[in-house]
Each structure stands twice: as structure tokens, then as C-alpha cells.
N, C-alpha and C positions, 0 to 999 in steps of 0.2 A: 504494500500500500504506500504510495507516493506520499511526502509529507505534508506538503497541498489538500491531500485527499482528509490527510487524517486531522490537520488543522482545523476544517472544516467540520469536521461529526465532535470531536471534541468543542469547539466553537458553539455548535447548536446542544449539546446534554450542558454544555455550562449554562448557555441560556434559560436552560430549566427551573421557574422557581415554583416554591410550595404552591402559590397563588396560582398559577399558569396550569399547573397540575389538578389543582382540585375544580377548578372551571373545566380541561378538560373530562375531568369527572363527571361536571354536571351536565356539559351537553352530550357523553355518553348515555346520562341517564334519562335524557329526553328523546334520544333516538331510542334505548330501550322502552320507553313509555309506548313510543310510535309503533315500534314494530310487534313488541310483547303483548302490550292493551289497547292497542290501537285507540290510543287517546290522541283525537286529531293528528294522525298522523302524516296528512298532509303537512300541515304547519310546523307541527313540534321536528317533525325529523330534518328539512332541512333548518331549520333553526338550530338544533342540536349541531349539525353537520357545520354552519357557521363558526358557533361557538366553539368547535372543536381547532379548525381551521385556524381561528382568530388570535386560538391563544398556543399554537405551536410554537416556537422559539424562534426569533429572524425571519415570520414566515413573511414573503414577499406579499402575500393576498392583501395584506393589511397597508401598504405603504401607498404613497401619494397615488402609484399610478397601477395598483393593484386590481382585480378583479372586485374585491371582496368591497373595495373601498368605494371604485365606480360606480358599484351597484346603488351602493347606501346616497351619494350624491346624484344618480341621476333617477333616482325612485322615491327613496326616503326622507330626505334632505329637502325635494320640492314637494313632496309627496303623492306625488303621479302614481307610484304605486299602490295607494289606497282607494284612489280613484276609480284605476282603472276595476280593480276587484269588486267597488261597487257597480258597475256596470254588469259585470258577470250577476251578482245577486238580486242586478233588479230582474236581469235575462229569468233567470229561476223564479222569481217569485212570484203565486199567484196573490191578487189582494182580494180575490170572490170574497172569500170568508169574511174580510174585513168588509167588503163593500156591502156586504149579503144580511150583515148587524155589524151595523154604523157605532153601536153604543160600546165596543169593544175597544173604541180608540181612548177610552177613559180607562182601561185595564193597561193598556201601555203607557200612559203616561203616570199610572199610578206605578208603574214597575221600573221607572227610573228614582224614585226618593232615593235611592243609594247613592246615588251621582253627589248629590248635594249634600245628606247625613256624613259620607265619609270624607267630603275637602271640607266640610268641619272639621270631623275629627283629624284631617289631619295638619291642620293648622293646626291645631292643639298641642299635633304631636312634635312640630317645630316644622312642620317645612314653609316655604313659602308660599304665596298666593301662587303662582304659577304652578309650581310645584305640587301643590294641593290639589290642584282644577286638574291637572294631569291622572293625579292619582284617581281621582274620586269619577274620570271617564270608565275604568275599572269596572264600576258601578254598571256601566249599558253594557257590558256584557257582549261587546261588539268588538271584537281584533281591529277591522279595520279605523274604526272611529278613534279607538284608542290608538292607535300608529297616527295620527292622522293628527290628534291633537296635542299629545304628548310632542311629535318632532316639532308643533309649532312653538308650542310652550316652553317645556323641559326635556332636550334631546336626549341631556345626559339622562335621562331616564329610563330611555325609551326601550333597553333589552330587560329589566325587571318589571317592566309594564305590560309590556308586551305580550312576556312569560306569564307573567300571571295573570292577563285577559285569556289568554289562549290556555293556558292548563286548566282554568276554572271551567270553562266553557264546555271542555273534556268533561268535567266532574260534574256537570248537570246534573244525570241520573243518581250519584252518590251525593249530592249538597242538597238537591231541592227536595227529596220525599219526605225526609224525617220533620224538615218544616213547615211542609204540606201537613204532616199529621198531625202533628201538633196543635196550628194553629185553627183548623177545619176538624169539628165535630164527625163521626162515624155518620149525623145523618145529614150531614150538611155533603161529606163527599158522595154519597148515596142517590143525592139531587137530579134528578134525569131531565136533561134537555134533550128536545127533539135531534137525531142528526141531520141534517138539512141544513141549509140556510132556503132566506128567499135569492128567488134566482135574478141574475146577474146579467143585464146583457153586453153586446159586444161596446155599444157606442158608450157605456158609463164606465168600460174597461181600458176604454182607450183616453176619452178624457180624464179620469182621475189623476194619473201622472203629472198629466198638463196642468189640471186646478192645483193639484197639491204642492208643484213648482213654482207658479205665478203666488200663491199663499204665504208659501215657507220663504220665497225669493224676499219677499214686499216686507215680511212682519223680522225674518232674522235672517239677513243678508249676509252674514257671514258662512251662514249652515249652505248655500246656494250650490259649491262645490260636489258635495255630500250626497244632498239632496237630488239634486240636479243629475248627477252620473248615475245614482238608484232610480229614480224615476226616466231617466233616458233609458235605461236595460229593459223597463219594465214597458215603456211605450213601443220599442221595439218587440218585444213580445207580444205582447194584445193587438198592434196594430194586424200583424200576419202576413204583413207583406216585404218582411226582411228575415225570412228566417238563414239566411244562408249569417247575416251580421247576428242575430240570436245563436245560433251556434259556434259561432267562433267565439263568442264573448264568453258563455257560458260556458266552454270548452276549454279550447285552444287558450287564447287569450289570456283567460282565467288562471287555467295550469300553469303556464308561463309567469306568467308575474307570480302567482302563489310562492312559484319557487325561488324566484325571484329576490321575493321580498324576506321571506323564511333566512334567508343566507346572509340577506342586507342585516336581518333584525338580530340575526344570532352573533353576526361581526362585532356588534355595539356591545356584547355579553364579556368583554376582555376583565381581563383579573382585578385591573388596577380602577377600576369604575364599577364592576358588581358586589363585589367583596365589602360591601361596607356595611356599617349599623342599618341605613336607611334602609337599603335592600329587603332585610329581615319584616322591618317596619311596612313597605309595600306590599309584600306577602299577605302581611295579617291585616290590610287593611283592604287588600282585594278581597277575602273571603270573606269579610264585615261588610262589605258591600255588596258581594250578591246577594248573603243571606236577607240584608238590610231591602233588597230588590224583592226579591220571594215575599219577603213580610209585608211589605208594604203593598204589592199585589193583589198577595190574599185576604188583608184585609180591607182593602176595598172591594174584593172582591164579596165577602158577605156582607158589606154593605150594601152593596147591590142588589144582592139576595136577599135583602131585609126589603129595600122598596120597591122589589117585585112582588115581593109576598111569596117569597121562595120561589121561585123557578129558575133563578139562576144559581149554578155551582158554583163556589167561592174558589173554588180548586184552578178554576179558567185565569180568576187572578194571576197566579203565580207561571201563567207563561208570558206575564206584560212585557217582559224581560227580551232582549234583542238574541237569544241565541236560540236561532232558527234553525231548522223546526225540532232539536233535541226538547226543547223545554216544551213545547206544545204534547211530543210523543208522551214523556216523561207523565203530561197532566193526566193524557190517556189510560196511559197504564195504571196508577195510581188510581181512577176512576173505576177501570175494571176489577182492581183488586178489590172494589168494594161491591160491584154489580157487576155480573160479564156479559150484560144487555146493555148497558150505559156508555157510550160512546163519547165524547167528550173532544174528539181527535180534531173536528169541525171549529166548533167555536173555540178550542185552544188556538187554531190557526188564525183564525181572526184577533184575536190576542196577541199572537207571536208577533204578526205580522205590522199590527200597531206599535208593537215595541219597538221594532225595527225602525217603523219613521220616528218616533220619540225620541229615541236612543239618537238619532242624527240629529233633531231638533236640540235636543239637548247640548251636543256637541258643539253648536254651533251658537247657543245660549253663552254657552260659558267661553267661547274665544273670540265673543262680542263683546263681554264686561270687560274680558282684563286686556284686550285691545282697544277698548272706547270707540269698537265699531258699533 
């Protein structure tokens, strides 16, 4: 071996420190997540695969003119790649359910109080206003929203945010039942709504998009981004006269940046910026936030059910939350566990799917104030 050669491998194992090591630990443990529990293993695995990358020794990816670095500057940095992802989601998303019971959009915005409960609490917990509104995006339960508003706000943030939008989002079915049960009665989840909605036609499928653009544009022009690229996917879709751009979005496109941005988000995961007190602190304030989302769902949700005079399930609450469509399934299952006639799958959808523009409303709430747009 040349001394050249051995210069160089000695060079890179000195490079090695405890911090460098135990991050690649942790994005090993996210690709194990990905491939073992297939917990979002889209996201988490190249994210894992970033993080692993990022924190090699000398590794060339990370330097000015790196792969790993381009990516984060020409996706993340402007944030094009959140963008584009919502366009794939609005391609996917039907809104019947929502459009089908209108009164469901009050179930999604009652499933955002966590946004706002946790950048309290985490002003309390020292961090700054920025810094807070970033955390407390956590709260919508929406990956992309959280990239979106975290890189505007607080960049340095943005791989513990990220991780912990994307791992909780995973843990739906393990976060949300036990406080489904808890705070919803044996006869209140028991509640049978018809499965059906009323029906939906084409021309109210294709304008909603459009109203809900010209609305969210006019009243919080900062969300217009957000808003606007979900509602483009979704005009595309209903229209029926581009499906060849409905498939590439939802597809092609979609994949593409997914992985894209997975590699961008995992790059930002380096030793020397995750490793600290705060990290810990985002952790526990993500999971105070969904659960804070759930709670607040559901019990608007039996409030509902109180001025129906019972006919609505409080359990529908708890999908207001933007992570589509696990948390809607999730209301279903929990429904059946109580009645295996009771179908719930319908109006959780209309639920989910209010969350979803909430959760962007939201979004674009909070980087109005601390823009003084």
C-alpha cells in the first residue's frame, strides 16, 4: 500500500469523532425503522441514508459544491421542494368527503390547537419566537408544511423537525388510539353515522380549488404558496383533462423530489447541530403536540355530538389532524373495534382532509405574524 494511499484511510478513521459516530447510529436507525417497520419508509430511509452520508469523515457530499449540499440549496433552502410535493398531494386527494359534509372543516381546524398550545410551550421552554412557531408546525402533523416553514424561520432546525414530523406521522396508529379511548366514552365511539356522504358533482369538484385559492390567497397571503400548489394538484385532478400532468405529479415527480428532499433533510442531521439539549427538547414537544392535536379534535368532536343530539362520533374528531389518510384509517379501525357495522372511514376522510387545508392555513398564519406579512 502506497503511502499516499494509507495517508488517506488513516486521515479519514482520525476524522472519526464520538458525535459523527453516534448520528451515524441514528440515521442507521431510521433506515432500520424504514425497512424493518416500515415506518414511512419513503421519507425516513433516504433521510437516514443523508444522515449517514453527512456525517462520514471528509465526506465530499457535504462541501460547497457537493451533491448533498446542492440538493438542500436548490430545494430546501428556496423551498421548491415542499412545493412541489404538495402538488403531488393535491394530484391524490379526493375532497368528496369534505365537500359531501361541509361541517367537517371545523374538525380540522379544531385539530390544529397543537400548532399554537406547543410554541407556547415552547417559549417557555427558552426558545425563541421563531424558533417556537417552527416547533409548534410539528403540531399539523404535515412533513411538508413543517420543511416549509421551519427553512423559512429556523433552518438550523430543520433535521430535528423534520424527524420528528415524519417519525410521529409513522406512529399514528401507536399515538392516536389510546387517546381516542380515553377521551371518547365506549358509547360515544359506538355512535353510527350513515357511510355515504351526499353526492358531489363534477362542477363543485373542480371549483373548490379555485374558491379555496382566491379565499386563503385574499385573507393569509403568505399561506398562497402552500395552498396554491395543493389546490393546483387537486384542480388538475377533478378537472380530467390532464391526467397525463396528474400522473406525473402524483408519481414520477413526486418520487423524485421525495427522495430528493429525504437526502436534503437528512444532510442538515450533522453531529455538530443535532446533538444538543434542544434536540431532546423538540422531541418531547413534537409528541405534546400531536397528542395536544388528537385532544383537541376529539373534543370538539363530542361537542358536536352534543349539538347534534348524538349523531355524530367524537372519534371523527381526532382525524382533524393533517396526516392523510393514516389518521382517518386509524378513526376507522378504532370504530370497528367497537361495532364491525360502523364504518367511520367516510366522514374521517372529510376530516383528514380539512386538516390538511388547516394545517396549511395554519402554516401560513404563523409566517404572517412573525414576518408582519
Amino acid at each position: 500500500m502506497s503511502p499516499d494511499v494509507l495517508a488517506s484511510l488513516l486521515h479519514g478513521v482520525m476524522g472519526l469523532s464520538p458525535g459523527g459516530l453516534l448520528m451515524m447510529s441514528v440515521g442507521g436507525l431510521l433506515i432500520w425503522l424504514a425497512v424493518a417497520r416500515d415506518y414511512e419508509p419513503v421519507l425516513l430511509l433516504p433521510i437516514g441514508s443523508g444522515c449517514l452520508l453527512a456525517n462520514l469523515p471528509l465526506s465530499p457530499l457535504v462541501e460547497e459544491e457537493g451533491m448533498l449540499r446542492i440538493l438542500y440549496d436548490m430545494g430546501v433552502g428556496n423551498e421548491v421542494f415542499p412545493l412541489l410535493i404538495f402538488i403531488g398531494i393535491g394530484a391524490m386527494t379526493d375532497f368528496g368527503p369534505l365537500l359531501g359534509n361541509p361541517r367537517m372543516v371545523l374538525l380540522g381546524a379544531a385539530g390544529q390547537f397543537g400548532i399554537f398550545g406547543t410554541l407556547i410551550l415552547a417559549l417557555l421552554l427558552g426558545f425563541r419566537l421563531d424558533e417556537a412557531a417552527s416547533i409548534g408546525i410539528i403540531g399539523a402533523i404535515d412533513g411538508p408544511t413543517s420543511i416549509y416553514v421551519s427553512s423559512e424561520l429556523a433552518p438550523h432546525l430543520l433535521g430535528p423537525i423534520s424527524v420528528c414530523a415524519y417519525s410521529y406521522m409513522a406512529l399514528v396508529p401507536v399515538i392516536q388510539p389510546p387517546i381516542m379511548r380515553a377521551l371518547a366514552s365506549r358509547r360515544e365511539r359506538r355512535i353510527r353515522m350513515p357511510y355515504s356522504h351526499r353526492p358531489v358533482g363534477r362542477r363543485a369538484r373542480v371549483l373548490f380549488p379555485i374558491v379555496v385559492t382566491v379565499i386563503v390567497g385574499i385573507l393569509v397571503p403568505m399561506a398562497v404558496p402552500l395552498i396554491g400548489m395543493l389546490m393546483l394538484g387537486n384542480l388538475m385532478k377533478e378537472s380530467g383533462v390532464v391526467e397525463r400532468l396528474v400522473g406525473a405529479s402524483s408519481r414520477e415527480i413526486a418520487n423524485t423530489v421525495t427522495l430528493f428532499l429525504g437526502l436534503a433533510v437528512g444532510s442538515t442531521m450533522r453531529a455538530d447541530s443535532f446533538l444538543q439539549l434542544d434536540t431532546l427538547k423538540i422531541l418531547a414537544l413534537g409528541i405534546f403536540a400531536f397528542a395536544l392535536d388528537t385532544a383537541a379534535g376529539l373534543s370538539f368532536g363530542k361537542l358536536m355530538c352534543r349539538l347534534s343530539g348524538g349523531a355524530l362520533n367524537p372519534l371523527v374528531g381526532a382525524a382533524g389532524i393533517s396526516a392523510f389518510p393514516m389518521a382517518a384509517r386509524v378513526v376507522n379501525k378504532v370504530g370497528l373495534e367497537e361495532d364491525f357495522d360502523n364504518f367511520l372511514l367516510m366522514h374521517a376522510m372529510g376530516a383528514n382532509t380539512a386538516g390538511q387545508i388547516a394545517s396549511v392555513v395554519a402554516g401560513g398564519i404563523v409566517l404572517a405574524l412573525l414576518s408582519g406579512g
